[in-house]
C-alpha positions in Angstrom: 0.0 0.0 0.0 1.0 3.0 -0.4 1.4 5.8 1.9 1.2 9.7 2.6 4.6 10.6 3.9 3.5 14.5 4.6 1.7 17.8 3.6 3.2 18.9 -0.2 1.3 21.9 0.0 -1.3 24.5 1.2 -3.5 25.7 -1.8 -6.2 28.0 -2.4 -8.3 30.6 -4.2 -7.7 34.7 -3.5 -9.1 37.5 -5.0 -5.6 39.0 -5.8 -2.9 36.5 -4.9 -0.2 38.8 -6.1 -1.2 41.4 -3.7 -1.8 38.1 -1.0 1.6 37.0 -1.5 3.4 40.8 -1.1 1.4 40.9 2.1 2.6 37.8 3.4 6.6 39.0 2.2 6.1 42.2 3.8 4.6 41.1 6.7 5.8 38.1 7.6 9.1 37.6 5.2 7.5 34.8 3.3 10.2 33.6 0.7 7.6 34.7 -2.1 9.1 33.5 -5.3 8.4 35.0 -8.7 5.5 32.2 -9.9 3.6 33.5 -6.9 4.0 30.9 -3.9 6.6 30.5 -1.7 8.8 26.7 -1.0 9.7 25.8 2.7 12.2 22.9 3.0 12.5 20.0 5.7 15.9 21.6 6.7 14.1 25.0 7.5 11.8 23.2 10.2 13.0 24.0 13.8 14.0 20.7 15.8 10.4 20.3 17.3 8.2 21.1 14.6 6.0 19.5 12.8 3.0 19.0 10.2 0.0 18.3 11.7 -3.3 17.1 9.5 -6.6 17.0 11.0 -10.3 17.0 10.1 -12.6 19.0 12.5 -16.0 18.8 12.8 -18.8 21.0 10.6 -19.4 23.1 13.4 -16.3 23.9 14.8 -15.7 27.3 16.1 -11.6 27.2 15.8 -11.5 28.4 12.4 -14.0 31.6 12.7 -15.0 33.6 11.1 -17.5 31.6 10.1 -17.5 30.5 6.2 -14.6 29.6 6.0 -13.6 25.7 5.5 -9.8 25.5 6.5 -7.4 27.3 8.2 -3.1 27.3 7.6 -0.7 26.8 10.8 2.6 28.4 9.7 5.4 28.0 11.9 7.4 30.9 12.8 10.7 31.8 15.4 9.1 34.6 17.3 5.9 34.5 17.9 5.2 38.1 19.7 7.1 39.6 17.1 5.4 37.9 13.9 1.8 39.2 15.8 3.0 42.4 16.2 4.5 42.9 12.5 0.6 41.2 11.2 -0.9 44.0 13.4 1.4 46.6 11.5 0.0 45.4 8.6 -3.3 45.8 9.2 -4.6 42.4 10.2 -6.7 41.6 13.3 -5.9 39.2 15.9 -8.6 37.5 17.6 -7.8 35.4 20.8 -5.0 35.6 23.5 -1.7 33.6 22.7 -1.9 30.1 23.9 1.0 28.3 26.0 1.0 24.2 25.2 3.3 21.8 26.0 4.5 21.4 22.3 4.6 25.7 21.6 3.1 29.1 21.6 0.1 29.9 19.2 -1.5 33.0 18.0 -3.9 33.6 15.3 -4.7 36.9 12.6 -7.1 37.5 10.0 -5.0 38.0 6.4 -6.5 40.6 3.8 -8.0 38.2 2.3 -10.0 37.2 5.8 -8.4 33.9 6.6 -7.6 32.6 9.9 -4.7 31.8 10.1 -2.7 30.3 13.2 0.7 31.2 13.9 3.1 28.7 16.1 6.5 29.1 17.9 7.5 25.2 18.5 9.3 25.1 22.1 13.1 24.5 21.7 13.9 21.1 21.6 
């Protein structure tokens, strides 16, 4: 049989993804590349990250606003500061950061009005 070894990528629709994608570089220093999307290697991955997939339930509240049907967990090295540059950029962030045993996790609302979740892995 065979098997899924891990996520290849995170895909979807935008209004203007070239705008999306300058937002994300400016913002967040997203390697943007010229065809639009931006490549993360295995060998950029701190020690203790990982890739998590998991199917929630129709009426979840984790990923409101409501309407949407997915929401991206990108890993970053400083969480407070990746909040604060969002902020700078104009997007919301709903919630209060969250302490786990496996990291730190905040959220914001992109331009495009995605939740997305943001997460500093502890040190390993």
């Amino acid at each position: 049989m065979a098997k899924v070894l891990g996520v290849g990528g995170v895909f979807f629709r935008s209004q203007d993804p070239k705008a999306l994608a300058a937002w994300y570089e400016e913002w967040l220093g997203m390697p943007v590349e010229d065809w639009g999307g931006a490549v993360f290697r295995c060998t950029t991955m701190p020690a203790a990250g990982f890739t998590v997939w998991s199917p929630f339930p129709l009426d979840t509240k984790y990923f409101d606003p409501p309407g949407r049907d997915f929401m991206v967990n990108l890993v970053v090295d400083d969480l407070d500061a990746a909040l604060a540059q969002v902020r700078e950029g104009g997007a919301e962030t709903p919630g209060e950061i969250e302490e786990m045993e496996y990291g730190r996790f905040g959220w914001f609302v992109d331009p495009d009005g995605n939740k997305i979740e943001l997460w500093e892995p502890l040190e390993s």
